[in-house]
C-alpha positions as CSV (number, residue, x, y, z in Angstrom):
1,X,4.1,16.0,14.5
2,X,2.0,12.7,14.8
3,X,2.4,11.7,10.9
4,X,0.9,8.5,9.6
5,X,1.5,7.8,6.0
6,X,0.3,4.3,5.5
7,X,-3.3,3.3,5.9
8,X,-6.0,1.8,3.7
9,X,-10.1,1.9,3.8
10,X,-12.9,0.3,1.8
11,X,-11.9,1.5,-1.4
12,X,-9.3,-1.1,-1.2
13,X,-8.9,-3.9,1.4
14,X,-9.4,-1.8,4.8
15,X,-12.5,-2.1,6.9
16,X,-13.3,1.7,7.1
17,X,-14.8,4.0,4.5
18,X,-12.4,6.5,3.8
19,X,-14.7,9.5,5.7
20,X,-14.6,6.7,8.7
21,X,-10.8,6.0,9.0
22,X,-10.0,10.2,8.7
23,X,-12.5,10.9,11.4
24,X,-10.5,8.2,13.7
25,X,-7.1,9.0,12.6
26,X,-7.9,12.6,13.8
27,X,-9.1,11.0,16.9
28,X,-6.4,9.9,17.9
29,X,-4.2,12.6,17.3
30,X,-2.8,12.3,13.9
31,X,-2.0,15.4,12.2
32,X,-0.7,14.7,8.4
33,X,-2.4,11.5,6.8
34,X,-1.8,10.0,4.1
35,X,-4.6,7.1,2.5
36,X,-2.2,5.2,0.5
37,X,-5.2,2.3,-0.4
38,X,-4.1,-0.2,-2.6
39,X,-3.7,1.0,-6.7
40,X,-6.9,3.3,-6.8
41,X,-7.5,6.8,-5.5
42,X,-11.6,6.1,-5.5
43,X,-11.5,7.2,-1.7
44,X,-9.1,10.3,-1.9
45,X,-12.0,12.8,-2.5
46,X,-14.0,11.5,0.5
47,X,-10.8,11.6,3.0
48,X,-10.0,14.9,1.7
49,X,-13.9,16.3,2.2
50,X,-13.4,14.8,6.1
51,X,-10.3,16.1,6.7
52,X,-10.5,19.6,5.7
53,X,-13.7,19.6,7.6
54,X,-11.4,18.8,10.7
55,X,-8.7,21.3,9.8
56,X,-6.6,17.8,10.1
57,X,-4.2,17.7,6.7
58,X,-4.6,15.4,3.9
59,X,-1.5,14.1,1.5
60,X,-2.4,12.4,-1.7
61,X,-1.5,9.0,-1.5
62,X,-1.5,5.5,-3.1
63,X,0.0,1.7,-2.7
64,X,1.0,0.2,-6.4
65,X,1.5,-3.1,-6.8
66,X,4.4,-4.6,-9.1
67,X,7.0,-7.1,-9.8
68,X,10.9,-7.4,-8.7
69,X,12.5,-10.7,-9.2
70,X,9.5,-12.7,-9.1
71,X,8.1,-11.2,-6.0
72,X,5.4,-9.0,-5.3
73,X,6.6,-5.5,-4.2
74,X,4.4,-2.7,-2.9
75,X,5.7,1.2,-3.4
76,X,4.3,3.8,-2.2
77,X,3.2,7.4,-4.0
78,X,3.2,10.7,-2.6
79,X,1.5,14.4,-2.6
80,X,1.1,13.9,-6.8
81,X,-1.8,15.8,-8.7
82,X,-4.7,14.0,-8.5
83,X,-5.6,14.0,-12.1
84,X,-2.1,12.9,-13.2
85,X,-2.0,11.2,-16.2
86,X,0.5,8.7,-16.1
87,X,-0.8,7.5,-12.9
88,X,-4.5,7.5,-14.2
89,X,-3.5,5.1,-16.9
90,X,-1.4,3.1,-14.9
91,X,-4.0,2.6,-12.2
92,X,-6.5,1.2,-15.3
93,X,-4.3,-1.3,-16.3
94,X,-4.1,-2.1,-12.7
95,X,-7.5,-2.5,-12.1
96,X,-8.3,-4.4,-15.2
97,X,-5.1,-6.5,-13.8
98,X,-7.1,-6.8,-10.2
99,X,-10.2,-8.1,-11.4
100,X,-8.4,-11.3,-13.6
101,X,-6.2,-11.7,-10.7
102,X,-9.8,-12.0,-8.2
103,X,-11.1,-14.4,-11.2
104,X,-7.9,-16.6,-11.1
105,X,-7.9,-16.6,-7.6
106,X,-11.9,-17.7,-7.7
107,X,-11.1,-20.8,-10.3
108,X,-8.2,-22.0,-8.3
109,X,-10.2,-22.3,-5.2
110,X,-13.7,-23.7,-7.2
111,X,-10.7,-26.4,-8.4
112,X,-10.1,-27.6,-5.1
113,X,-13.7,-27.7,-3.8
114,X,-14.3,-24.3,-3.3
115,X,-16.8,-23.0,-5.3
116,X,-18.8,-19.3,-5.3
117,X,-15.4,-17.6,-3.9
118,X,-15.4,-14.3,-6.2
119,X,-18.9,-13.7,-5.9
120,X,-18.6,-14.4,-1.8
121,X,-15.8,-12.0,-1.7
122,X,-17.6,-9.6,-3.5
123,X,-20.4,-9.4,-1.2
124,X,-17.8,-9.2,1.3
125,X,-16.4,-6.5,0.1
126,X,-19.8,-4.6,-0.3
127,X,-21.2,-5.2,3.1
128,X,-18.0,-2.8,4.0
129,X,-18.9,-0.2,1.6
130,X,-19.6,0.0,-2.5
131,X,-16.5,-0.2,-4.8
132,X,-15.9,-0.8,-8.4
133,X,-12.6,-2.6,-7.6
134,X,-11.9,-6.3,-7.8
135,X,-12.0,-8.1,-4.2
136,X,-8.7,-8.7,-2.4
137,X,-7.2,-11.8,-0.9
138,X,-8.7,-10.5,2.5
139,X,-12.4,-10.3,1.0
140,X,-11.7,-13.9,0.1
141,X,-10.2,-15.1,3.4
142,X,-13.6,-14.0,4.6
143,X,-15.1,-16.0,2.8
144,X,-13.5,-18.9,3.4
145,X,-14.3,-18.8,7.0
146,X,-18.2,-17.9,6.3
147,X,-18.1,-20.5,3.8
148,X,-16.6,-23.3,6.7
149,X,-13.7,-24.2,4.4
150,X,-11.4,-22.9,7.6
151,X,-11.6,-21.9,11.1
152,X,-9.9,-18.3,11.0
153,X,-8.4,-15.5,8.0
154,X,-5.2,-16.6,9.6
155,X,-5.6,-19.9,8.3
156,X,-7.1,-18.6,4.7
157,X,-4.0,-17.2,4.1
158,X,-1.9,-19.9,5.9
159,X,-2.9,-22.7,3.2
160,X,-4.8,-20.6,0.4
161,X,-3.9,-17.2,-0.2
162,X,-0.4,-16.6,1.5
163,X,3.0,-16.2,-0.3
164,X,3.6,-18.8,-2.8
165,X,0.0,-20.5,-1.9
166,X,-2.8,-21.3,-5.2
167,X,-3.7,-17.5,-4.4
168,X,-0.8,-15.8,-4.5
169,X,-1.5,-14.6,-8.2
170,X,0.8,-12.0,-9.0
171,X,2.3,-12.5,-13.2
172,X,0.0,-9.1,-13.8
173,X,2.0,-6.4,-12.2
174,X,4.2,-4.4,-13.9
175,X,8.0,-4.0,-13.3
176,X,9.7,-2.0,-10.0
177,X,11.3,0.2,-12.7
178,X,7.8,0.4,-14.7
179,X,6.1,1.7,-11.4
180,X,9.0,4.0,-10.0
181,X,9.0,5.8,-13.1
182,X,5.0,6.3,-13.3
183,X,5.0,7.7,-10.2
184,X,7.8,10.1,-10.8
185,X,6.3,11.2,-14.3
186,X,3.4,11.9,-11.7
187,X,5.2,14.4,-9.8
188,X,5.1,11.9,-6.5
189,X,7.5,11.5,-3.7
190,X,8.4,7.9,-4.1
191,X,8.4,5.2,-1.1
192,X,9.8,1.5,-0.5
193,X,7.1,0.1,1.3
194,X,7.5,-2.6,4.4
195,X,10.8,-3.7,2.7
196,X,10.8,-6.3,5.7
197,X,7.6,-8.1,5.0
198,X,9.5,-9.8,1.7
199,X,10.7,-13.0,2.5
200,X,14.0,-11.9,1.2
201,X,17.4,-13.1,2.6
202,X,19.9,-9.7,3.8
203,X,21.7,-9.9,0.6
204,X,18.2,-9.8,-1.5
205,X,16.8,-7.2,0.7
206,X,19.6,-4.8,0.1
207,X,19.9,-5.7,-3.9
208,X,16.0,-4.6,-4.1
209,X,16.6,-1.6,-2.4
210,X,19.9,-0.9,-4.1
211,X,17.2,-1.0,-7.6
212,X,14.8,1.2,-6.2
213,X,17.2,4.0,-5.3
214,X,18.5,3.1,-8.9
215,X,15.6,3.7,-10.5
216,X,14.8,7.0,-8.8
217,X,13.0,6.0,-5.5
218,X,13.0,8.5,-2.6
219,X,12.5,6.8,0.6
220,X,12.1,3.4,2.2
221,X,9.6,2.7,4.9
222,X,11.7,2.4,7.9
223,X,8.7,2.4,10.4
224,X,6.0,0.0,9.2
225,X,3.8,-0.8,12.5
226,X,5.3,-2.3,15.5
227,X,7.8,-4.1,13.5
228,X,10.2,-5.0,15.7
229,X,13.0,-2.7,16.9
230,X,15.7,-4.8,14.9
231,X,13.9,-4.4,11.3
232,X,13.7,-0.7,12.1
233,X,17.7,-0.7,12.6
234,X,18.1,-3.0,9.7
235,X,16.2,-0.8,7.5
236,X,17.7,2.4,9.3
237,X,21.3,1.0,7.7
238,X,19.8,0.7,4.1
239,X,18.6,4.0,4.0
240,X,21.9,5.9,5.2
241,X,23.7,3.4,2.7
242,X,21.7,4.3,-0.3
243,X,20.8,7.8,0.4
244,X,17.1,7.3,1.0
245,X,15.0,9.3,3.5
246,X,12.5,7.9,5.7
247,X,8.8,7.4,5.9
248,X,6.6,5.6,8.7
249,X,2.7,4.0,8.6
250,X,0.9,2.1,10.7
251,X,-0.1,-0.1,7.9
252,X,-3.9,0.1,9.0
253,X,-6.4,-1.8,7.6
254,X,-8.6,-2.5,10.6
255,X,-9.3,-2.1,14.2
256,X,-7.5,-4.6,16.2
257,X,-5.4,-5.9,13.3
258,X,-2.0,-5.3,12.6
259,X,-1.9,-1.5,14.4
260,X,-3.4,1.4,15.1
261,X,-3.6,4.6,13.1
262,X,-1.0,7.0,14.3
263,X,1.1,3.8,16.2
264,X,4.5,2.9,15.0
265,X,7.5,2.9,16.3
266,X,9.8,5.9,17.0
267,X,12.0,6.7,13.3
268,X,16.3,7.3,14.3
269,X,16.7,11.0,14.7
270,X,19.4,10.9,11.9
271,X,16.9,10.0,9.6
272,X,15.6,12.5,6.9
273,X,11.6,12.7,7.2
274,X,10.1,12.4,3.7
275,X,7.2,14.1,4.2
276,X,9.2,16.9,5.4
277,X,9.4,17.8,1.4
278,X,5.6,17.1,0.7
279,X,5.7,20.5,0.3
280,X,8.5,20.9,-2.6
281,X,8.2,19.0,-6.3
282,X,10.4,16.2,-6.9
283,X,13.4,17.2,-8.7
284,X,12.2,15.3,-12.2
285,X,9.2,16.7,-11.7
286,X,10.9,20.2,-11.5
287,X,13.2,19.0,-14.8
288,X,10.1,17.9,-16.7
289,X,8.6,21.1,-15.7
290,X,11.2,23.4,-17.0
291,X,12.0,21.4,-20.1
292,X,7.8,22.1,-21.6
């Protein structure tokens, strides 16, 4: 089955409305998709509309944003109820937390001669398609190059949005733990995503992972792209260490960019598929359940 679990669209930082990227994704063959746009759901209900019209099928998903050792870490939510409650709140607070973070992000770079960066990445963001969310560091490494202050996004992010750079703005999030257990009060299957992008050493790599699983995580991203083949066998290791099962994405966000809906690279047979249980409840889920 060509599975892609990892995409994003307009209502986050991808280039494609929602409708857009489902129609492609069934173009090109993929046949269980999951839009995992950064901590919001506003584009769930026009994916799902597109894809049953396909008869392509549709997982519920979403990217939250939150905080392990310092760092930025990304997990990924699975085939929850739409309307769950825990995850509605937490995706308020992260929205509130999105917009201050696009207003830091705009004072730091009017401080260094950069003025008019928010509203620029707002109009951005709205040429792709209308959305109540805060703009996003790529929204803003538009701007930069409409605005002349560099050549290319490559070098927006290189000296002013990047990891550790004046936009890196990140003492909002909430806690790995915090996150985990929203998404498990949810009723989601729980994912580790691109543990590979961190710039983590080995022995930091395997302690955040070692704290996911801890605090009830599911899976880890083995496949993230065309990663290369050695990050795949790294990650491979982590997951039969820890007991994790597997999920893949192509990480989309735009044509041309980092890959293609649908194009990874091949998961270990050994591996256990995650969305192979998309179909059961979590087992605190099923606890919580039977305990009301």
């Amino acid at each position: 089955m060509n599975v892609d679990l990892h995409c994003h669209s307009t209502a986050s930082d991808g280039v494609l409305a929602p409708a857009v990227l489902v129609e492609r994704a069934h173009a090109r063959g993929v046949e269980l998709l999951a839009l995992t746009d950064h901590d919001t759901l506003d584009g769930l209900d026009d994916a799902r509309a597109t894809a049953e019209s396909l008869g392509m099928r549709l997982v519920n998903g979403i990217e939250l944003s939150c905080l392990w050792n310092g760092a930025t870490i990304h997990v990924l939510g699975y085939a929850f109820e739409r309307d769950a409650l825990p995850l509605a709140r937490a995706i308020e607070t992260l929205h509130e937390g999105r917009w201050r973070r696009a207003e830091l992000i705009a004072e730091r770079l009017a401080a260094k001669g950069m003025p008019g960066a928010l509203e620029g990445a707002r109009a951005v963001q709205q040429e792709l398609g209308d959305s109540g969310n805060a703009p996003a560091r790529p929204h803003f490494a538009e701007f930069l190059v409409r605005a002349g202050h560099v050549r290319d996004r490559a070098e927006a992010f290189r000296k002013w949005l990047g990891a550790g750079k004046l936009g890196d703005v990140k003492q909002h999030w909430p806690t790995l733990d915090h996150t985990v257990r929203v998404l498990a009060e949810s009723g989601a299957w729980i994912s580790l995503a691109h543990p590979w992008q961190y710039d983590f050493t080995r022995s930091k790599r395997r302690r955040l992972v070692a704290e996911f699983a801890q605090a009830g995580g599911h899976a880890l991203e083995v496949v993230n792209g065309l990663q290369p083949l050695e990050q795949v066998g790294g990650l491979s290791i982590l997951a039969r260490e820890f007991g994790l099962m597997a999920s893949v994405g192509s990480d989309f966000h735009a044509p041309g960019d980092w890959s293609e809906l649908g194009l990874y690279r091949a998961l270990p047979e050994d591996l256990s598929p995650l969305w192979a249980r998309f179909e059961e409840r979590p087992a605190i889920a099923v606890a919580e359940q039977e305990e009301s």
